[in-house]
C-alpha positions in Angstrom: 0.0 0.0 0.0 1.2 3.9 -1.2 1.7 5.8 1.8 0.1 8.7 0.5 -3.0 10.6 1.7 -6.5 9.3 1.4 -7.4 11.5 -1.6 -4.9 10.6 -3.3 -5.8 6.4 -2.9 -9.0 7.7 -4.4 -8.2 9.2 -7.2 -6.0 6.3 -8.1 -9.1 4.3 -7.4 -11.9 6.3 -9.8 -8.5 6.6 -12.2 -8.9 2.5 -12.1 -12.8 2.5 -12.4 -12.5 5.4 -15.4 -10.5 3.0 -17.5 -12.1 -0.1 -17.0 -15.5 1.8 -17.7 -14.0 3.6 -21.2 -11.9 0.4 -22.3 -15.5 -1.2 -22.5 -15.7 1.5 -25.9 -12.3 1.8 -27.0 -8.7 0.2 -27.1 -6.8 1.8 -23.5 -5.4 -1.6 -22.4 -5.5 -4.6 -23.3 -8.6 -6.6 -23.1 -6.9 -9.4 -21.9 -5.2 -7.1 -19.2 -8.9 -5.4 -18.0 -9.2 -7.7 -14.6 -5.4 -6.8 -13.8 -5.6 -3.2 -14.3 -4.2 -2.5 -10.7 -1.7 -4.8 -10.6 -0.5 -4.4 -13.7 -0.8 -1.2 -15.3 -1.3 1.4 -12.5 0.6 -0.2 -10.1 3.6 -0.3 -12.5 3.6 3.2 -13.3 3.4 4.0 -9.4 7.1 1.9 -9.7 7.7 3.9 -12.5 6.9 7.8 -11.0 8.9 6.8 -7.6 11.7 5.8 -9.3 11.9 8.8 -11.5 13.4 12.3 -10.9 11.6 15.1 -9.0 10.8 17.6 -11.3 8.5 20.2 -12.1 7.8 19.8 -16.1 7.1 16.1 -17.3 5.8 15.3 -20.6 4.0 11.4 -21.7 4.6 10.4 -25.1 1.6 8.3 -26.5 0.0 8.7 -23.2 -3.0 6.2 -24.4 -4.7 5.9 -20.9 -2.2 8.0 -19.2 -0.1 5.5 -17.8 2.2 6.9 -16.8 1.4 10.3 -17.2 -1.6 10.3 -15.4 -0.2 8.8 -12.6 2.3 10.9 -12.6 -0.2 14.0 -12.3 -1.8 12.4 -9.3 1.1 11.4 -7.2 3.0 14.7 -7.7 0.3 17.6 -8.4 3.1 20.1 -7.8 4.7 18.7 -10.9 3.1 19.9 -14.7 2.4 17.3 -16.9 1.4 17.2 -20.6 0.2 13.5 -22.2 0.6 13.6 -26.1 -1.3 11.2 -27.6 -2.3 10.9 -31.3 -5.6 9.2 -30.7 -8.2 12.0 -30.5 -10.6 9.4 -28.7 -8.2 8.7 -26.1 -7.5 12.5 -26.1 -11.1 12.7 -24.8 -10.9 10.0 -21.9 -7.7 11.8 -20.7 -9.6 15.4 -20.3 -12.1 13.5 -18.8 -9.5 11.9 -16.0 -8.4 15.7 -16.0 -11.9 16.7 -15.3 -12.8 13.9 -12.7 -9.9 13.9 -10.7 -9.1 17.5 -10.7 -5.2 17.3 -11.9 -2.9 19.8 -13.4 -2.8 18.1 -16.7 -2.0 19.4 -20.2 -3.5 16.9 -23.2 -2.4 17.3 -26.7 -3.6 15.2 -29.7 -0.9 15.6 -31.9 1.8 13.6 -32.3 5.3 14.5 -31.1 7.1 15.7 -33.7 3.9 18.4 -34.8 4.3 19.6 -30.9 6.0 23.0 -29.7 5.8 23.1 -26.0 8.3 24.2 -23.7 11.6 21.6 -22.8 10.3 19.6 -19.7 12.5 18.1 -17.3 11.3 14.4 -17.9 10.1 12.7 -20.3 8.4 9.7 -20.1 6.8 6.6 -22.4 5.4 3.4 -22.1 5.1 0.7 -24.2 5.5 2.8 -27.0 8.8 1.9 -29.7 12.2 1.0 -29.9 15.2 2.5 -27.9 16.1 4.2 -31.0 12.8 5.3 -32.1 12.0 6.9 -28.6 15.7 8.5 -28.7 15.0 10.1 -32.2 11.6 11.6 -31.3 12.6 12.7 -28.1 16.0 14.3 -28.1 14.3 17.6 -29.8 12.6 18.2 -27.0 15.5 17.8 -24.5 17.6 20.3 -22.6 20.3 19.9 -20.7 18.9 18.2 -17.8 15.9 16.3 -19.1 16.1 12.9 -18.2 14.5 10.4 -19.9 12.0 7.9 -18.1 11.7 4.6 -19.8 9.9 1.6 -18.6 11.8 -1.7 -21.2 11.0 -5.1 -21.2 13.1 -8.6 -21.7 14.6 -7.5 -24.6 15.7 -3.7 -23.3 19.6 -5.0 -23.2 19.5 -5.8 -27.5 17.5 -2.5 -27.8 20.4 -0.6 -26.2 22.8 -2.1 -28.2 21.0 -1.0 -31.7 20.9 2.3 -29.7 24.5 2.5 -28.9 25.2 3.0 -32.6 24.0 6.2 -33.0 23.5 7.5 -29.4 25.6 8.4 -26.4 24.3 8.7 -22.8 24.2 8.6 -19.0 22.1 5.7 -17.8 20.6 4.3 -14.8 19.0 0.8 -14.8 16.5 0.4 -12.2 15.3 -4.1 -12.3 11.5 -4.4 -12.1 10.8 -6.4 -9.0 7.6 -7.8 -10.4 8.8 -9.0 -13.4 12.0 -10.4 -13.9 14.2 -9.3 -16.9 12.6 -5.6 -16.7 13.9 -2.4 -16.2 13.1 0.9 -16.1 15.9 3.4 -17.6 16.4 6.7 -16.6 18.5 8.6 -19.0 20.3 11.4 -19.4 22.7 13.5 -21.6 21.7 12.0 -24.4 23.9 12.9 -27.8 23.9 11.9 -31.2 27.4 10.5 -31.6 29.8 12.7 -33.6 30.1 10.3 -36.7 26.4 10.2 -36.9 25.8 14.1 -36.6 28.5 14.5 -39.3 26.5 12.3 -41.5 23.1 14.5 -40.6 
């Protein structure tokens, strides 16, 4: 159990209830995933906001249900998040989290590279491409001491090594406890490497 104040366990739980009501009409999570959404989703973006740096901008790319964005909002409402997510319909169940649960949250539907918004200081996504991919969208929208947030799978470790071609950077590797072969990476400094820029 979150030792966090009693609002705040309830807007985690109507947060739970919102999505299993709206996945009922479209796509959020997984339908096979709708029994576990606790467990599974929520609670592993809880993991995923504790582990990550305190900061007071921090954007979600593809957001989807807000996970982890949402979260996010709702465990540290001094923080500013923005969720951008291309899906307009999932656009309108994240204004209506916004709405429900009273959080200081931005929601864009746009995709990334259409989206001018001030450099935040994390940036965070979720099931959502390749090391490589998530490196090339995001590093636009980095300054100097944005740290990326990324939740990997099993396969995070060949990933990184497609990555490493192209990319330099600080990392920390943080295991997943609850399943085995995880990781969430939290990144930093992240630079094209000189051979690559001079090919640019």
């Amino acid at each position: 159990m979150l030792d966090v104040s009693r609002e705040t366990q309830d807007k985690l739980a109507l947060y739970e209830e919102l999505i299993q009501r709206w996945t009922r009409r479209i796509n959020l999570i997984s339908s096979g995933t709708i029994e576990e959404i606790r467990s599974r989703h929520i609670d592993n973006s809880i993991w995923i906001v504790q582990n990550a740096p305190i900061a007071e901008t921090w954007l979600d790319v593809g957001s989807g249900a807000g996970l982890p964005g949402v979260v996010a909002a709702i465990l540290r409402p001094r923080t500013r998040v923005t969720c951008v997510e291309k899906d307009r319909r999932k656009c309108e169940f994240l204004r209506t989290v916004r709405r429900e649960l009273d959080l200081d949250l931005v929601v864009i539907a746009d995709r990334l590279q259409n989206v001018e918004i001030a450099r935040p200081d994390v940036i965070s996504a979720r099931a959502l491409a390749s090391l490589e991919t998530l490196f090339e969208m995001m590093h636009p929208h980095m300054h100097d001491a944005t740290t990326l947030v990324l939740p990997k799978g099993q396969s995070w470790k060949s990933e990184m090594d497609l990555a490493d071609r192209s990319w330099t950077y600080d990392l920390e590797v943080i295991d997943d406890p609850n399943n085995p072969g995880s990781a969430l990476l939290n990144i930093g400094n992240l630079e094209r490497r000189v051979d690559e820029a001079q090919d640019l």
